[in-house]
C-alpha positions in Angstrom: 136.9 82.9 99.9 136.2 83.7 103.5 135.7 81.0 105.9 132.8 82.7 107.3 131.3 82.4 103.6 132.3 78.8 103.1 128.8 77.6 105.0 126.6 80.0 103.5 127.5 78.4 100.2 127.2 74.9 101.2 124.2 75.6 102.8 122.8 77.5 99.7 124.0 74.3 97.3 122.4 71.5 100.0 119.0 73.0 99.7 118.2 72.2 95.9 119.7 69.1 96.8 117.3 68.1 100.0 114.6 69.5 98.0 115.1 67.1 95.1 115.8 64.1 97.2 112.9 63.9 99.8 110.8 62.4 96.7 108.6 60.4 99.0 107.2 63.4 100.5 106.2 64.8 97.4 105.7 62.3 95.7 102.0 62.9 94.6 99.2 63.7 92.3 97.3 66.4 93.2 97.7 69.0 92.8 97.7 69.4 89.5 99.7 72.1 87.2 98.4 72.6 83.5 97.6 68.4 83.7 100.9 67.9 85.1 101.0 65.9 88.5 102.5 67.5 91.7 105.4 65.2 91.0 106.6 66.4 87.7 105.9 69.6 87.9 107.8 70.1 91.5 110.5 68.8 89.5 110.2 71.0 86.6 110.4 74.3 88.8 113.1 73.0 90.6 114.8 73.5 87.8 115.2 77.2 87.6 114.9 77.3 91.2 118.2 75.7 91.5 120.0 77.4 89.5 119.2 80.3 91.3 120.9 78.9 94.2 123.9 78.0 92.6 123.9 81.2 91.4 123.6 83.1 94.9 126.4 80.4 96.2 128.8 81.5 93.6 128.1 85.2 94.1 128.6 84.8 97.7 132.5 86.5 99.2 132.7 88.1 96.0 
């Protein structure tokens, strides 16, 4: 691992993580997904979403 890759992969592994901590600003009800509340479903997509970014931070130098 480069160090020029080194913050490219931090920076793709801290945005799942800001994302899932800044609850208060998403913290709502509407709108609504398949009678899911914003809330849960944010949550629930962040799911796949994530580990989409730790995949890209893994394939990154390689």
């Amino acid at each position: 691992m480069g160090t020029e890759e080194a913050p490219v992969r931090y920076v793709l592994l801290l945005i799942p993580c800001i994302l899932a901590v800044i609850a208060p600003f998403y913290n709502a009800v509407d709108p609504r997904l398949f009678g899911f509340p914003f809330f849960y479903w944010f949550l629930l997509v962040l799911i796949p979403v994530s580990s989409l970014f730790i995949y890209l931070a893994s394939r990154v130098g390689r």
